[in-house]
Residue frames as a rotation matrix with the C-alpha (Angstrom) as fourth column:
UNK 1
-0.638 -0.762 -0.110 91.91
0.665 -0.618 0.419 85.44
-0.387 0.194 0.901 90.94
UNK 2
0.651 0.666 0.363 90.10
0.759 -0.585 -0.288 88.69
0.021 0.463 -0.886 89.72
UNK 3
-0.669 -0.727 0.154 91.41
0.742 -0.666 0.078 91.66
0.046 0.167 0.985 88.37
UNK 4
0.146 0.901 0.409 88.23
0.573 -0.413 0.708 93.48
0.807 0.131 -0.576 89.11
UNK 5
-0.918 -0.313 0.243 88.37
0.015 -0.640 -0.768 96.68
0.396 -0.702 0.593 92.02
UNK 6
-0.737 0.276 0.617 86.30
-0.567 -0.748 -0.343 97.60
0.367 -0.603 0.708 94.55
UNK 7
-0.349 0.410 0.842 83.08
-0.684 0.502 -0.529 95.66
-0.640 -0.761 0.105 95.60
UNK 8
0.715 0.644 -0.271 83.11
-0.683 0.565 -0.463 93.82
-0.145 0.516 0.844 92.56
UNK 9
-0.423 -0.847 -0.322 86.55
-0.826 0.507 -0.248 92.21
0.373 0.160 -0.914 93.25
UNK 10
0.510 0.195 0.838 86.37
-0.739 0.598 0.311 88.55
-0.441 -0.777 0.449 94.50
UNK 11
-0.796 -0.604 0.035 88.43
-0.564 0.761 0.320 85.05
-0.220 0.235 -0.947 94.28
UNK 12
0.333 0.780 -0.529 86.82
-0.916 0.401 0.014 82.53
0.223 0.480 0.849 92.58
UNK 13
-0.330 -0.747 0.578 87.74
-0.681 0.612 0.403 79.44
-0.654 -0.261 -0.710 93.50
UNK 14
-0.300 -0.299 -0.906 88.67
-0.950 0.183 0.254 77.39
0.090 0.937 -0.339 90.49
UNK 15
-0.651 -0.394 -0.648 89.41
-0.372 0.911 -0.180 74.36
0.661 0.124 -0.740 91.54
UNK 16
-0.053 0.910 -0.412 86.51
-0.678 0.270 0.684 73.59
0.733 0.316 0.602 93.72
UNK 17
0.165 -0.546 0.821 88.09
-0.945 0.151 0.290 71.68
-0.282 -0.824 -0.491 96.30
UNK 18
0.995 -0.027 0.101 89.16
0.062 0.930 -0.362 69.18
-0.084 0.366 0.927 93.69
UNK 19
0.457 -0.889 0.000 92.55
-0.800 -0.411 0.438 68.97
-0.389 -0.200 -0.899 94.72
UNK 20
0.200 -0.052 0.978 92.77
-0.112 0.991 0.075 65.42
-0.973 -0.124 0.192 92.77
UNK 21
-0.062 0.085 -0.994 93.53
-0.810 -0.587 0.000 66.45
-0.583 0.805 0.105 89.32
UNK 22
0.918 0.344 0.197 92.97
-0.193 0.821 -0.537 63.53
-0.347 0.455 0.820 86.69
UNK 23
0.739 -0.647 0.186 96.36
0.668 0.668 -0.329 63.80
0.089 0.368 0.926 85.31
UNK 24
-0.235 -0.677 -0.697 99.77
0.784 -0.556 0.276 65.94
-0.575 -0.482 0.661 85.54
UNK 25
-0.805 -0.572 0.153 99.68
0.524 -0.567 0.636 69.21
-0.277 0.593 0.756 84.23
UNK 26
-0.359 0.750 0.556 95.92
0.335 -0.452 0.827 70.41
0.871 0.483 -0.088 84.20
UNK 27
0.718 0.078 -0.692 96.28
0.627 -0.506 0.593 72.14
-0.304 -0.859 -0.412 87.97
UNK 28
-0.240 -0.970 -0.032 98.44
0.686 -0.147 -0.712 75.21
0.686 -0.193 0.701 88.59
UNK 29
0.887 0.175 -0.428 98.94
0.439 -0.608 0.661 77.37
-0.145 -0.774 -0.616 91.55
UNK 30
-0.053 -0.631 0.774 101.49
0.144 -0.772 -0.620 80.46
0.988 0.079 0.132 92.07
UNK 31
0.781 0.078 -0.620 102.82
0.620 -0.226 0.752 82.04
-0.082 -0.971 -0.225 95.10
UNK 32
0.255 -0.663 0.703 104.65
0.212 -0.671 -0.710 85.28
0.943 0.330 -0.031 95.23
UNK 33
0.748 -0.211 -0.629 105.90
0.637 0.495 0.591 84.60
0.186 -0.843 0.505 98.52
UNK 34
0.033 -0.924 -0.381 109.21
0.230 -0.363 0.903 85.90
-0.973 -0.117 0.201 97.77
UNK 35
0.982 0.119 -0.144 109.82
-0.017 -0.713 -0.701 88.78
-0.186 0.691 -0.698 94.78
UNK 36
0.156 -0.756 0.636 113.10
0.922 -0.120 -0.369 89.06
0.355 0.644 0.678 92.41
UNK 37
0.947 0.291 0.134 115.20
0.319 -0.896 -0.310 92.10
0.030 0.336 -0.941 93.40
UNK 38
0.705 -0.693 -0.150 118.54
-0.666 -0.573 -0.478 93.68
0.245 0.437 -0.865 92.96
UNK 39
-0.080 -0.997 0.013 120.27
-0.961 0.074 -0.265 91.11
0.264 -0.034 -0.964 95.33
UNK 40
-0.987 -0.157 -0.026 118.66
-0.159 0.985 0.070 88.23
0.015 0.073 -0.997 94.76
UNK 41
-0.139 0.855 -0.500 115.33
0.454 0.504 0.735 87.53
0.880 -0.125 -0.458 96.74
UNK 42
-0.930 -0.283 0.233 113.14
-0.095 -0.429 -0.898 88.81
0.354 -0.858 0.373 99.18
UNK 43
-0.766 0.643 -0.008 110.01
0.606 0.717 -0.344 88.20
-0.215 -0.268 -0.939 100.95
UNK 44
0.235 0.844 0.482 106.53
0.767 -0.466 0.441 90.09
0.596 0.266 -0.757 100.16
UNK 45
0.672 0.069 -0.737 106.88
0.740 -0.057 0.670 90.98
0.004 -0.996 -0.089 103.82
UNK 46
-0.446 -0.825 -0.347 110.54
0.703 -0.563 0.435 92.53
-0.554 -0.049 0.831 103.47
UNK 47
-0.612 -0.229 0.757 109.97
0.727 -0.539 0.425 94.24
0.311 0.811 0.496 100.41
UNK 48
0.513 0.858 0.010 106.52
0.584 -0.357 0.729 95.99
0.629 -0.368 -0.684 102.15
UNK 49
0.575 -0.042 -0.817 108.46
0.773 -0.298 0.560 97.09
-0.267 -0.954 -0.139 105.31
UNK 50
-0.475 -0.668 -0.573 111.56
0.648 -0.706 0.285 98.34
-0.595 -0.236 0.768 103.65
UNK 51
-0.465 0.704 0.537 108.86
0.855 0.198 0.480 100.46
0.232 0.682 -0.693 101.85
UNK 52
0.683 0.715 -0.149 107.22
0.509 -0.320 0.799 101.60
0.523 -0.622 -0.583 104.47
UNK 53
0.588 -0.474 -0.655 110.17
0.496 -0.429 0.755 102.80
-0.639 -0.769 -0.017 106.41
UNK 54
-0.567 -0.734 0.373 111.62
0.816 -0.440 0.375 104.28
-0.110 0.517 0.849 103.33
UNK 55
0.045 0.714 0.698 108.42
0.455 -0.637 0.622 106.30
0.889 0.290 -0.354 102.79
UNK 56
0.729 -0.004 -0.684 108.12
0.684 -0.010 0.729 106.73
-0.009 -1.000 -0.005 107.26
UNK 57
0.122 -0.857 -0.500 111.72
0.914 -0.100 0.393 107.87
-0.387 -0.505 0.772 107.14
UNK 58
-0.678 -0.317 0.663 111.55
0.701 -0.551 0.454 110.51
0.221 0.772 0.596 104.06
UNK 59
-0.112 0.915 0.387 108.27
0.535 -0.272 0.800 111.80
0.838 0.297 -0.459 105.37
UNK 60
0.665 0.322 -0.674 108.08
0.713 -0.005 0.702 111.70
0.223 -0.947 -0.233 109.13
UNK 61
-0.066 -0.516 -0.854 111.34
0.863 -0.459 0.211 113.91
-0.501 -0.723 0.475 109.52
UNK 62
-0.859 0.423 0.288 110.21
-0.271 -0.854 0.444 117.36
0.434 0.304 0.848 107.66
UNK 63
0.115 0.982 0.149 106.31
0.364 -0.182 0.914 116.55
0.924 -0.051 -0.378 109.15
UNK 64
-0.390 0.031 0.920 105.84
-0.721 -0.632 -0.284 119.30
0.573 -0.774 0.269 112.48
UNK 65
-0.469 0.388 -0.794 104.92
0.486 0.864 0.135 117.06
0.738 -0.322 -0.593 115.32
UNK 66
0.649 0.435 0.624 102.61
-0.369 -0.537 0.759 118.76
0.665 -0.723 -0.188 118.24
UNK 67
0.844 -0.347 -0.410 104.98
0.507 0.263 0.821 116.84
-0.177 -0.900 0.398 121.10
UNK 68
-0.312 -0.915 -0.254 107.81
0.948 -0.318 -0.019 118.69
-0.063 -0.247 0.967 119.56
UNK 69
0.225 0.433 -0.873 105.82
0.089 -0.901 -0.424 122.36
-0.970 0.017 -0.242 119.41
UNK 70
0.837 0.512 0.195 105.01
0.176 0.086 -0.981 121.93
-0.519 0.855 -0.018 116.11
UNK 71
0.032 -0.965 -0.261 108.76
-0.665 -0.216 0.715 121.30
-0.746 0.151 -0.648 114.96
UNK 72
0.543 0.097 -0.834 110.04
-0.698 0.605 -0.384 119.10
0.467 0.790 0.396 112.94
UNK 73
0.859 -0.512 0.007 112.40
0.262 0.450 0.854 116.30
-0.440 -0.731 0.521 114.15
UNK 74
0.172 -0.869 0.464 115.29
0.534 -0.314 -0.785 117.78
0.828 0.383 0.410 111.95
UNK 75
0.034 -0.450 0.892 114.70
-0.108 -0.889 -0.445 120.83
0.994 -0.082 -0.079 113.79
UNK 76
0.997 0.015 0.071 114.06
-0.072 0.296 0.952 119.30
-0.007 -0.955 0.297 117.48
UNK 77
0.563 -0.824 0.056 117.61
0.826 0.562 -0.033 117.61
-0.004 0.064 0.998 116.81
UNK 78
-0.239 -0.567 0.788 119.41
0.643 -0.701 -0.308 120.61
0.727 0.433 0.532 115.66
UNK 79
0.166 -0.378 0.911 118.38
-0.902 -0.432 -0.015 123.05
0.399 -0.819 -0.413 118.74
UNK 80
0.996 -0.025 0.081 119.10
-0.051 0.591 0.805 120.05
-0.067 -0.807 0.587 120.79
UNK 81
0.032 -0.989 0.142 122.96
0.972 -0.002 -0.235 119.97
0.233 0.146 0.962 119.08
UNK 82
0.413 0.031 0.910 122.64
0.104 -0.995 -0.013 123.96
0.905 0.100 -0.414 119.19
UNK 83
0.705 0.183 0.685 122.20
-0.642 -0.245 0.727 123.93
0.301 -0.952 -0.055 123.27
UNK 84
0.958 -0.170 -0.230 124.21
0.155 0.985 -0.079 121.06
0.240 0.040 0.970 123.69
């Protein structure tokens, strides 16, 4: 674990590949696999995507795109209903 940034971050490994511990309780390991949120659980993964497609979605339709002559996709959509 390191809480260090850039090229001085790295994982130490603790445990050495003594996975044999002498007695209970003097190993521990974590996994945040899956994150606490409004309705219950969800995976890293989920939480990452609906992220991404919340950021994708808020962003991507107001950015001009060159395939649409530098429209937007609002406006592509809208003369497309316009003509339509």
């Amino acid at each position: 674990v390191s809480t260090a940034q850039g090229a001085q971050a790295q994982c130490v490994n603790h445990l050495e590949q003594r996975f044999n511990p002498p007695e209970p309780n003097q190993v521990w390991v974590s996994d945040i696999t899956y994150v606490r949120i409004s309705g219950g659980f969800a995976s890293v993964a989920e939480v990452k995507m609906a992220a991404f497609q919340y950021i994708e979605g808020f962003y991507n339709s107001r950015r001009p795109h060159s395939a649409n002559k530098m429209l937007t996709p609002n406006e592509k959509e809208a003369m497309f209903r316009q003509n339509s």
